[in-house]
N, C-alpha and C positions, 0 to 999 in steps of 0.2 A: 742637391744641386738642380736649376731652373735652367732650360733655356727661354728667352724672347728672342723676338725681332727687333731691330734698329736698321731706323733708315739714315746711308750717308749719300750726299751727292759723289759726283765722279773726280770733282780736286780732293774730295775729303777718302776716298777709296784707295787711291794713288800715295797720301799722305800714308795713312794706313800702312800697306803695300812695303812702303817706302821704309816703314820705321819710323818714321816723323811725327805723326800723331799718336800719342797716350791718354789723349783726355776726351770729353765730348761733354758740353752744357748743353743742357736740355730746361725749360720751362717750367718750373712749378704752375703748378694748377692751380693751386691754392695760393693765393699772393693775401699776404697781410692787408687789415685795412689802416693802417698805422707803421711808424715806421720804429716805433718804441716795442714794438711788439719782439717779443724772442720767440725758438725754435726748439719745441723741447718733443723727444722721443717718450713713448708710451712705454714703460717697464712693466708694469702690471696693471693689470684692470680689472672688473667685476665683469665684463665684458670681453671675454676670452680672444674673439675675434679683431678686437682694437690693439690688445697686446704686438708691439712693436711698432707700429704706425705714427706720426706725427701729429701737432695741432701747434697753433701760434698758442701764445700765451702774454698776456700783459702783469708786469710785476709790482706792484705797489707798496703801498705801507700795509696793507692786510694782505697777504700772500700774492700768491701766483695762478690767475685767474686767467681761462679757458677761452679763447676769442676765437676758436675756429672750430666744425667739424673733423673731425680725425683724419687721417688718410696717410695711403700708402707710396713709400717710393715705388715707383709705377715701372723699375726696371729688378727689381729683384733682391739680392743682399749680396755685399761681397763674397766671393767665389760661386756667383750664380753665373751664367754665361750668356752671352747676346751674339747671335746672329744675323749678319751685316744682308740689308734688303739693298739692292742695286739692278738698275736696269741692265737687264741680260737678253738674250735669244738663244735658242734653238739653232746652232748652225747646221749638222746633221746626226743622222738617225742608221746608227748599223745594226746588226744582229744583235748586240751583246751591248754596246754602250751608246750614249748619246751625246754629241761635242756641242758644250756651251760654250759663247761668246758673252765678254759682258765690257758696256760701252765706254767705261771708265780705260779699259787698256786697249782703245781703239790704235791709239797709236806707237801701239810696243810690238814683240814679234810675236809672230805666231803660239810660241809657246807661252807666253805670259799672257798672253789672252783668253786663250783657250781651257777650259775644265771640264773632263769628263766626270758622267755617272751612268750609274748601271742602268740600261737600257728601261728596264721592269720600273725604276721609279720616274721616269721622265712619262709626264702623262702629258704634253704641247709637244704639237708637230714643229718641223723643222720651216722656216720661215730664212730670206735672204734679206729683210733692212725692216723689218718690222719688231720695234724694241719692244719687249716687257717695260711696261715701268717698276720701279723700285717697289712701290707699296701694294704690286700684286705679286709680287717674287714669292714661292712655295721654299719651305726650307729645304728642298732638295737642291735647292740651283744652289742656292749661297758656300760661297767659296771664302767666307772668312769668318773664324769663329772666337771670338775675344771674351776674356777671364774677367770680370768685374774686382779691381785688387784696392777700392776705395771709395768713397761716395764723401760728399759736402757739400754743402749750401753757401753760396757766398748772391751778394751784390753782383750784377752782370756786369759792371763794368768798374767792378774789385780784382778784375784779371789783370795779373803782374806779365812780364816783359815774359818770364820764363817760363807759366802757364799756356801761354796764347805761341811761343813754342811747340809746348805740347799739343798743342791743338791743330800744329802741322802748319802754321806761319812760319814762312820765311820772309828774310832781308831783315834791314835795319830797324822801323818804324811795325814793329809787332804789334803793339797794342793798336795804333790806330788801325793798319790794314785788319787787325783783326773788326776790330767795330764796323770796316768796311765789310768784312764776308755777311757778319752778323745780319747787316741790315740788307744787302743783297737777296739774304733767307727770310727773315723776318719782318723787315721793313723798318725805316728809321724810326716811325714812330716808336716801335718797342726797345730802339737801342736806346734812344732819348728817356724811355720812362725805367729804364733800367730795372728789371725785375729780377725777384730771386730765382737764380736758377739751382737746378741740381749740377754737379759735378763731378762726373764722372772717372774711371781713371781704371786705363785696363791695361789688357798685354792680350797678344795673339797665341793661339794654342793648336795645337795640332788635332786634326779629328779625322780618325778614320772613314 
């Protein structure tokens, strides 16, 4: 078992939080240059290090021919674990432990906001409105640690009513507010060109 980092904004932390989100799409790297092209996993290779990794593939009347370099899904394999980056601070500094704030449960109470650690690993002084952002957070701040329970590749905007659910939408109109968050992140252009994404699919876990 792996851990990484994964970054969520602060409606996506709260969703988290909440129970609401189970899923997270993430961007293939490697995007087809064709739309006929499939998805096939590397079982074995001459090349030890390719083993398990991806490549497109195009299928024809003479077999099944190699249209992309190899590569890896970039978060891990199921039951590997992912560690949620979020902008947090230093609120203070005692003998023995150190009290996080993180900006996603600004507006909850004090104890839902707050997360201790042991003093020896917190190496940033304590700070009153100066956030960390997310993508320099140390795995020592992160207060939420999630189980990878499935992975797939679909079409971005092959998200059904009950995925984009999981993805921690609410109300009536899922799939479109969902395309709204998307592009909010992404930009429309990318919702518009609809790329394969990876898709994710975890549960929260307890860690000492």
């Amino acid at each position: 078992m792996r851990e990484r980092p994964i970054i969520f904004n602060a409606d996506m932390v709260r969703a988290v939080l909440d129970g609401r989100k189970t899923q997270t799409r993430r961007i293939m790297r490697v995007q087809p240059e064709s739309n006929q092209f499939g998805l096939r996993r590397i079982i074995a290779s001459a090349k030890r290090s390719d083993t398990g990794k991806y490549h497109w593939t195009e299928s024809n009347a003479t077999g099944n021919h190699i249209r992309s370099a190899p590569f890896s899904f970039p978060f891990g394999a199921i039951g590997d674990r992912l560690w949620v980056r979020e902008a947090f601070r230093v609120h203070s500094r005692a003998t023995d432990v150190a009290t996080l704030v993180y900006k996603a449960s600004e507006q909850q109470s004090w104890t839902q906001q707050t997360y201790r650690v042991p003093i020896e690993k917190c190496n940033k002084p304590a700070v009153v409105d100066n956030w960390t952002p997310s993508i320099h957070m140390p795995r020592w701040a992160s207060r939420i640690t999630l189980k990878i329970t499935g992975v797939r590749v679909e079409r971005l905007q092959d998200i059904s009513a009950e995925d984009a659910a999981a993805e921690g939408i609410e109300g009536r109109a899922k799939m479109h507010d969902f395309g709204v968050l998307w592009s909010s992140i992404y930009g429309d252009d990318n919702w518009q060109a609809n790329p394969w994404v990876w898709v994710i699919e975890f549960k929260p876990v307890e860690v000492e």
